[in-house]
Structures are given as structure tokens and as C-alpha cells.
LUMLUMMI-649089 format. One line per 3 residues: number of its first residue (from 1); their letters; for each residue x, y negated, z of N, C-alpha, C. Coordinates in pm, 1 decimal. Layout:
<rs>
NUM> a> X:Y:Z:X:Y:Z:X:Y:Z; ...
</rs>
This chain:
<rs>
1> xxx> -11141.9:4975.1:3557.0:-11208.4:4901.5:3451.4:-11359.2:4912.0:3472.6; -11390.2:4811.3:3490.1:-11559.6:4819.0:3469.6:-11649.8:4776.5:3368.1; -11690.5:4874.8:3325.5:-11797.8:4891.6:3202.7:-11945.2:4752.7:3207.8
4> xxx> -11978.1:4723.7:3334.0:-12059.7:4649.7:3334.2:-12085.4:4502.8:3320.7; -12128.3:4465.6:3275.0:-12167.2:4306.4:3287.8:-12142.6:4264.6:3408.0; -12129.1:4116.7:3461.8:-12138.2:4056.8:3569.8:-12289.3:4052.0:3585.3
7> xxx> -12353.1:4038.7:3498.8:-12479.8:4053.7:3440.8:-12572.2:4134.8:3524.4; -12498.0:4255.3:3497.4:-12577.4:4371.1:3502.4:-12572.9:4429.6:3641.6; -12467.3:4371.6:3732.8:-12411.6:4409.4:3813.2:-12534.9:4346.2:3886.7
10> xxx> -12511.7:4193.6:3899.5:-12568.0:4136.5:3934.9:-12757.5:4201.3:3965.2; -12803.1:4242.9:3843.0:-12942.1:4286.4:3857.5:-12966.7:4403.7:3938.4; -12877.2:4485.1:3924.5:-12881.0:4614.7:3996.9:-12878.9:4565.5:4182.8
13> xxx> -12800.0:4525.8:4198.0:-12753.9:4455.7:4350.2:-12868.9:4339.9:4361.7; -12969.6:4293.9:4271.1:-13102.3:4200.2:4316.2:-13218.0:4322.3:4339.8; -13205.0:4382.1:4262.0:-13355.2:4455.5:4261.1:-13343.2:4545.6:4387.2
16> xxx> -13199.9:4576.1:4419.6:-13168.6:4693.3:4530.8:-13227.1:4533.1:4652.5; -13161.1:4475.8:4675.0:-13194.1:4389.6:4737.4:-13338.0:4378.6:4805.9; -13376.7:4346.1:4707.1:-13538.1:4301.4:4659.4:-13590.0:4404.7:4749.6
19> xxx> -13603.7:4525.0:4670.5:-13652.0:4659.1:4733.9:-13619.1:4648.9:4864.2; -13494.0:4643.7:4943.4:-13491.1:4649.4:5069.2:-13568.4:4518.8:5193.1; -13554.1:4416.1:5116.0:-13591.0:4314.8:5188.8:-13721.0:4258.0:5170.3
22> xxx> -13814.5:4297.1:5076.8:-13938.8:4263.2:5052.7:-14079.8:4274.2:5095.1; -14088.1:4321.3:5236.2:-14183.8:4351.4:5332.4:-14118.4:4284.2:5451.5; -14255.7:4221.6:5475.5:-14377.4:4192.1:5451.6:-14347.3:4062.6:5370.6
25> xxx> -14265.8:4010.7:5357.3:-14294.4:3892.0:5231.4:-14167.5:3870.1:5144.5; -14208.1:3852.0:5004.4:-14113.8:3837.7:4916.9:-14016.6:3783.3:4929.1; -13903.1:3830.2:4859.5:-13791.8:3794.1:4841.4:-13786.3:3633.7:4767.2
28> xxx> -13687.3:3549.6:4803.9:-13741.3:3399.2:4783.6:-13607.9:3406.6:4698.2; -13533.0:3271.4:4600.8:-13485.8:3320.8:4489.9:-13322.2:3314.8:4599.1; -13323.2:3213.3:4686.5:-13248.2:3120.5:4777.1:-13182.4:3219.7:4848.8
31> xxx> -13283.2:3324.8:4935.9:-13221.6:3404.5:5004.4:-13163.0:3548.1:4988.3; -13225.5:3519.2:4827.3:-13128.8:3625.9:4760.0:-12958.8:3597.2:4745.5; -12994.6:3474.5:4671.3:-12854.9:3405.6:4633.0:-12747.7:3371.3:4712.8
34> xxx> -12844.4:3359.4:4862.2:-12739.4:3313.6:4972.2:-12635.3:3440.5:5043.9; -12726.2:3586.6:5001.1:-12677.7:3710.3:5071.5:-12561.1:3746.7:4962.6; -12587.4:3699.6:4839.1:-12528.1:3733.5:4736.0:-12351.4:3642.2:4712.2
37> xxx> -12418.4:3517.0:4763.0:-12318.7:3409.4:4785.4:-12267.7:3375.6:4618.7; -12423.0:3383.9:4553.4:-12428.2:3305.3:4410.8:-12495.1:3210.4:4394.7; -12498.8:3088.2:4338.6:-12586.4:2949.8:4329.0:-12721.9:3011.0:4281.2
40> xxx> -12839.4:2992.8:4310.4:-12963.7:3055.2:4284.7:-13012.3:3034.9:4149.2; -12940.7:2937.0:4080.0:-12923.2:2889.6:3941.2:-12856.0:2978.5:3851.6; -12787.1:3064.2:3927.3:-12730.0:3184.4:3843.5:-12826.8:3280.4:3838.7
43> xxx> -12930.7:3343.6:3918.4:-13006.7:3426.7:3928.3:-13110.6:3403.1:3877.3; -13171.0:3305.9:3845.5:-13328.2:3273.5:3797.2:-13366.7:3363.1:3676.0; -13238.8:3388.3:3571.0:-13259.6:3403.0:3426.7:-13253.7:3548.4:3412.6
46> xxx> -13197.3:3609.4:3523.3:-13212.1:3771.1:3524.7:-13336.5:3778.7:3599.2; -13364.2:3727.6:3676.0:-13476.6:3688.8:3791.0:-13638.0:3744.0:3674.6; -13578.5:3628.3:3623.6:-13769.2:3616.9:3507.2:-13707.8:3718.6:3436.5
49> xxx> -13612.7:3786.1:3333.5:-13650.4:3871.9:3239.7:-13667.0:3962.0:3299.4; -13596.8:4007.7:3423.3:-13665.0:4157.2:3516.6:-13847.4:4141.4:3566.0; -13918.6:4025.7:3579.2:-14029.2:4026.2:3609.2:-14102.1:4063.3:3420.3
52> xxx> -14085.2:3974.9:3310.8:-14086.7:4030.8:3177.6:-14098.7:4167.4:3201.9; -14034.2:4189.2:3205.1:-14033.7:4381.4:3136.7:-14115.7:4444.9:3243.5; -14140.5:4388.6:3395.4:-14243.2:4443.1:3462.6:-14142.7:4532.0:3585.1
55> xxx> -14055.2:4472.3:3628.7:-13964.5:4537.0:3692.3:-13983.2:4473.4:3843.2; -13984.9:4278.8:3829.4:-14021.7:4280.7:3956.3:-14172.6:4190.3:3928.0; -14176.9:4161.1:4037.5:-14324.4:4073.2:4023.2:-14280.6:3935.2:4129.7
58> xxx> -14336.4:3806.0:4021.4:-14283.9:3698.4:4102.8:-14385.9:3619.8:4140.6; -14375.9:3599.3:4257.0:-14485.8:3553.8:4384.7:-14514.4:3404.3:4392.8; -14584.0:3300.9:4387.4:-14593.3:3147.1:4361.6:-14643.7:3115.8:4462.7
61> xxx> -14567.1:2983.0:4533.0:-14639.7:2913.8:4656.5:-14489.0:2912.1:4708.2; -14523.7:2819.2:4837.4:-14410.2:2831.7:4914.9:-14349.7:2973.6:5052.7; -14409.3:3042.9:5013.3:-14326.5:3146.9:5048.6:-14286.1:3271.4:4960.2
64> xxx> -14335.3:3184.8:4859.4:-14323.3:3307.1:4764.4:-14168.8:3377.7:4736.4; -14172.7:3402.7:4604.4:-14019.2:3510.8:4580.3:-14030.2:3590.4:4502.8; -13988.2:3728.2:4478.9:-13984.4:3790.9:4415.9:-14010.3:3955.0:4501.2
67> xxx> -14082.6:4007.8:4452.8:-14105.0:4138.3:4500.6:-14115.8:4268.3:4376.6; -14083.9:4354.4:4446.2:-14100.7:4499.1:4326.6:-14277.1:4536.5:4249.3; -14195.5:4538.0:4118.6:-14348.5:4554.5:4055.7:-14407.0:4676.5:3985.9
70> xxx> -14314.1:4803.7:4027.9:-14305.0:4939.7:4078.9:-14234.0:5001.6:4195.8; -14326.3:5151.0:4185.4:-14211.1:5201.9:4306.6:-14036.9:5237.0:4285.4; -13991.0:5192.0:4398.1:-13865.1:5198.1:4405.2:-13812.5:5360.5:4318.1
73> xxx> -13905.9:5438.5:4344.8:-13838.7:5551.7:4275.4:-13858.5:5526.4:4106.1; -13970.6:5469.6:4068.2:-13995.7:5535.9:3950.3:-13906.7:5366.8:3842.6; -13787.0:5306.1:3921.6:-13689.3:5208.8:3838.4:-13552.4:5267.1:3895.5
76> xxx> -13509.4:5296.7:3745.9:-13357.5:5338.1:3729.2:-13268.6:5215.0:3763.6; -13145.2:5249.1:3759.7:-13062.1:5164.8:3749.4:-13011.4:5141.9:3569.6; -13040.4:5205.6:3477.6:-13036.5:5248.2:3369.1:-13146.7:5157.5:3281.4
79> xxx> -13299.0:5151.7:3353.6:-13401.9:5022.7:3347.6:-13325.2:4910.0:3364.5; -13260.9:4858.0:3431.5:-13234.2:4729.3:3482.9:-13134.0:4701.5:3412.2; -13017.8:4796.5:3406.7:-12914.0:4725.4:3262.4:-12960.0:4689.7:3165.9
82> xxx> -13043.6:4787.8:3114.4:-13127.9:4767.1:2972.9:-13149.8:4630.9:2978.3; -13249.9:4601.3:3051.9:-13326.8:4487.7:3070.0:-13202.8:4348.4:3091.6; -13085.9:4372.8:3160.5:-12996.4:4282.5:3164.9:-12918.5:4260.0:3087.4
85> xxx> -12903.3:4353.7:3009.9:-12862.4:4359.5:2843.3:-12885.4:4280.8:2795.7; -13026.0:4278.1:2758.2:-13125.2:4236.7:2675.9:-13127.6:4056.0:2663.1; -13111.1:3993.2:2807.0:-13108.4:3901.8:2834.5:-13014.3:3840.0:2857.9
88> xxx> -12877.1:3932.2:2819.5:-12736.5:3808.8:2773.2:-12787.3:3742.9:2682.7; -12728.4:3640.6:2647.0:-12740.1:3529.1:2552.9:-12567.3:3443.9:2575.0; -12476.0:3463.6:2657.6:-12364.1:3422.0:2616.7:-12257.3:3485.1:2537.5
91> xxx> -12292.5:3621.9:2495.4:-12196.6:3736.5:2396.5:-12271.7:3662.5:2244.0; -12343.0:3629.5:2255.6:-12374.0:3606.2:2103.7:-12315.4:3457.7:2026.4; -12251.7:3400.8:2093.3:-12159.4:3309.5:2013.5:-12018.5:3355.3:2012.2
94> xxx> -11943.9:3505.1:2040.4:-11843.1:3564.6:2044.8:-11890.1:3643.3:1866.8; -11784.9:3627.1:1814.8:-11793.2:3676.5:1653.4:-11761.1:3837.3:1661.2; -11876.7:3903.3:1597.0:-11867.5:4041.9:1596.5:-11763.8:4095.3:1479.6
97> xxx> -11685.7:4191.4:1455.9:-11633.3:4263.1:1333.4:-11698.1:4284.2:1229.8; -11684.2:4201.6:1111.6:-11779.9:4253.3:996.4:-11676.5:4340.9:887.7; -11712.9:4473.8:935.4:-11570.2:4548.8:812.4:-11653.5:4669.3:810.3
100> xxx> -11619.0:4745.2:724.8:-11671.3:4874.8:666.9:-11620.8:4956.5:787.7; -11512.2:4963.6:832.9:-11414.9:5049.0:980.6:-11508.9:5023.4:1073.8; -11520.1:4904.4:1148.8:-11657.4:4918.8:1285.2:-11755.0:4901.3:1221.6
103> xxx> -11836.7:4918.3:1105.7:-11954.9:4949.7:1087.2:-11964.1:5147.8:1095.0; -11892.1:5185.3:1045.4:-11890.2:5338.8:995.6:-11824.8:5431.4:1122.6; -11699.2:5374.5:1150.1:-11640.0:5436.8:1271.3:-11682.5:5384.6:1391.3
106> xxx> -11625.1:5267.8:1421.0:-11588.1:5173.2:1582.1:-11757.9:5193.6:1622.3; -11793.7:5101.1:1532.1:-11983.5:5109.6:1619.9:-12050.3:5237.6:1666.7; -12050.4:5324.7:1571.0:-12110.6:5485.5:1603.8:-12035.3:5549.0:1751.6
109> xxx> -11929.7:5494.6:1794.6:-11837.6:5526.9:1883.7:-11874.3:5466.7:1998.4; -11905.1:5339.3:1958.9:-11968.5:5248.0:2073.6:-12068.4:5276.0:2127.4; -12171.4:5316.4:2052.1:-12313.5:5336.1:2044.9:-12324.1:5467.5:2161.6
112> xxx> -12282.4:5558.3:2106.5:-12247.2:5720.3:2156.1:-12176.4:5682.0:2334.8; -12124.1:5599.8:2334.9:-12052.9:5554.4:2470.0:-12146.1:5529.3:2548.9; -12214.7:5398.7:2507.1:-12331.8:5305.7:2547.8:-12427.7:5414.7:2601.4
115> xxx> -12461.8:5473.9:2529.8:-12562.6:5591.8:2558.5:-12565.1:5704.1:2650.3; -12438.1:5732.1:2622.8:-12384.7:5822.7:2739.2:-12374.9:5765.0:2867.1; -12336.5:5612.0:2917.5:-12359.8:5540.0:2993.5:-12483.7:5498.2:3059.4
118> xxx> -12546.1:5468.4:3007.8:-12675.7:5441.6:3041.3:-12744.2:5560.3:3045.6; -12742.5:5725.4:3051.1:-12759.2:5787.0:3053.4:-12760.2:5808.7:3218.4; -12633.4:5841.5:3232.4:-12658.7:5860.1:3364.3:-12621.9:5745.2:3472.7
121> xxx> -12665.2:5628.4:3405.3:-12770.7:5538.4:3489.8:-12883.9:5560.4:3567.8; -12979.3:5642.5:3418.7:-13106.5:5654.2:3407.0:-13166.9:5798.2:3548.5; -12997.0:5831.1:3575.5:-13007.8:5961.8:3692.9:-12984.8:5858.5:3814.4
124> xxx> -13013.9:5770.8:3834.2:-13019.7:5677.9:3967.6:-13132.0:5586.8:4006.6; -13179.2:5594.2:4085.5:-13386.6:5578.0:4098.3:-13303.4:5429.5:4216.4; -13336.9:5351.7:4196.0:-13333.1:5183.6:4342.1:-13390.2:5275.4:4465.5
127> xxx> -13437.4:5378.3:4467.7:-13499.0:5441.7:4597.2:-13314.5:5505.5:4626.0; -13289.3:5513.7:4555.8:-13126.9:5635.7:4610.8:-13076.6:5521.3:4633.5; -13030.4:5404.9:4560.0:-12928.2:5315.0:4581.7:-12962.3:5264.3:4722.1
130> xxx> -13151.2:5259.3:4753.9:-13189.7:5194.8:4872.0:-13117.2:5287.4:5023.5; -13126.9:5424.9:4983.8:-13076.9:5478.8:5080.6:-12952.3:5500.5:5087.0; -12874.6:5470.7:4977.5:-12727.1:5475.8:5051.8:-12692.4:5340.6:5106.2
133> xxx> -12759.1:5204.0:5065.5:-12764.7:5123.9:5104.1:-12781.7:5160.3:5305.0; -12847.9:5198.8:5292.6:-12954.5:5178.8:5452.1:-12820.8:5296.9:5554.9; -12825.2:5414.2:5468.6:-12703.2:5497.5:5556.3:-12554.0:5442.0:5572.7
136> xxx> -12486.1:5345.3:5499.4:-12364.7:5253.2:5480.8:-12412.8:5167.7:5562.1; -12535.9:5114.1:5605.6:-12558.3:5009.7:5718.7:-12508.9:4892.7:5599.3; -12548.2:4857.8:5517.5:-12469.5:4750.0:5424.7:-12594.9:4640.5:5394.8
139> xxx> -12702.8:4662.4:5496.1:-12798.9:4542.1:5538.4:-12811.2:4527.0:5644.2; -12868.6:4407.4:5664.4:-12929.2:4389.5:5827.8:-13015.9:4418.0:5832.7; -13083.0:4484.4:5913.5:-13177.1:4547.9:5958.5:-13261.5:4404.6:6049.0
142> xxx> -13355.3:4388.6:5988.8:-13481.2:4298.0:6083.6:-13559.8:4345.7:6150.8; -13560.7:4260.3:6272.8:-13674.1:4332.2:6383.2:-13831.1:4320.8:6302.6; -13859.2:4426.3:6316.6:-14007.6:4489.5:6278.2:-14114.9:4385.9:6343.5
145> xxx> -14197.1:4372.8:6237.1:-14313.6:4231.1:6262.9:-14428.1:4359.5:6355.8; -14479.0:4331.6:6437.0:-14573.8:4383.6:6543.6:-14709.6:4273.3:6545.6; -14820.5:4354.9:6517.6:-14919.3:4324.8:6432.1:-15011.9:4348.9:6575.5
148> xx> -14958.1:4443.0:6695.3:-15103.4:4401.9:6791.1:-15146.5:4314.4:6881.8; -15259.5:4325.0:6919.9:-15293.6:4193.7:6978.9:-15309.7:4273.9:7122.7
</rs>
């Protein structure tokens, strides 16, 4: 069973992304989407609220993209749910329980879950995910741009 959003999933696996592939030039929205093998129309809307909260930073022009707008260590994976949370908007036409039982019991239960969850999220830095990424070999590795003349 998985606890997470498609959502959320999704942001964690962009920003890890991002982080790995963003030198020397940003991540573009296309070649995220294409590694991802999601329409880039799905990504835009996690795309901008992760630049919002200051998570990534998005680059204008034609090579632009998206790049990290801290260091890889100092964004959780625990940051980025939050933030992908935040920016569902299709749970809110699903009708919540209005009863005295999940106000008093069910919610406080939920809440306490939620928390505990995102808890130890908040023990996972995009710098760790980057390196188990890199030791799993679960990118391609690009030949290194060589700058002498």
C-alpha cells in the first residue's frame, strides 16, 4: 500500500532528477517528462508550486528549465510532499466526513499518522536520494563538458 500521492511521488522523483541533471544547464520541463515518460502537461503544476515555496528555481529563455533553488542537502523529501500536498486541488471536490466520530476520533488519528509520516521524510536530504540514485546507476551518466582551450 502506498501512502503517497501520485502527486507526491511524482515531486520527489523531479527534484531528485533536477538535482542530478542540472549542470551545467537546467533541467527543461520536456526532458524531465520524457525520462519520466509523463506528458510535460502533467508536471508544470508541481513544477511552479515547488519553484513558489523556493524549492526549485525556474530558468526563462530557450534553454531554460528548471534548476535547484537550494542545496541538495538542506531539501527533504518531507519539504517536497508538503509542498505537493499543498498543491492538490483534485481531493477537494471528494466530500469529506462531517460527524462528531472523524472530527474527535478518525481526524486526530489521521493527523498523528500524517505526522509521523512526514516525519521521517523530513530524515531524507535529495543529496541521499541523489546518491543512492548515482550508486544503483539508475541515471545516465553524461560525458563531462571540458572547458579547455
Amino acid at each position: 500500500m502506498n501512502f503517497l500521492s501520485r502527486r507526491s511521488l511524482l515531486a520527489i522523483a523531479a527534484v531528485t532528477d533536477i538535482a542530478l541533471h542540472a549542470r551545467p544547464m537546467p533541467v527543461s520541463a520536456k526532458a524531465l517528462a520524457s525520462r519520466h515518460n509523463l506528458p510535460p502537461r502533467y508536471l508544470e503544476p508541481v513544477l511552479q508550486a515547488l519553484v513558489r515555496q523556493g524549492v526549485l528555481k525556474g530558468v526563462r529563455g530557450p534553454r531554460g528549465g528548471y534548476e535547484l533553488a537550494r542545496e541538495r542537502r538542506r531539501i527533504t523529501a518531507g519539504d517536497i510532499v508538503r509542498i505537493a500536498m499543498s498543491a492538490q486541488d483534485d481531493e477537494s471536490a471528494s466530500p469529506v466526513p462531517e460527524s462528531r466520530l472523524a472530527e474527535v476520533v478518525v481526524a486526530p488519528l489521521v493527523l498523528r499518522g500524517t505526522e509521523a509520516f512526514l516525519s521521517e521524510l523530513d530524515k531524507v536530504t535529495v543529496e541521499e536520494l541523489c546518491n543512492k540514485a548515482q550508486a544503483a546507476a539508475v541515471i545516465e551518466t553524461a560525458n563531462p563538458v571540458d572547458f579547455t582551450i
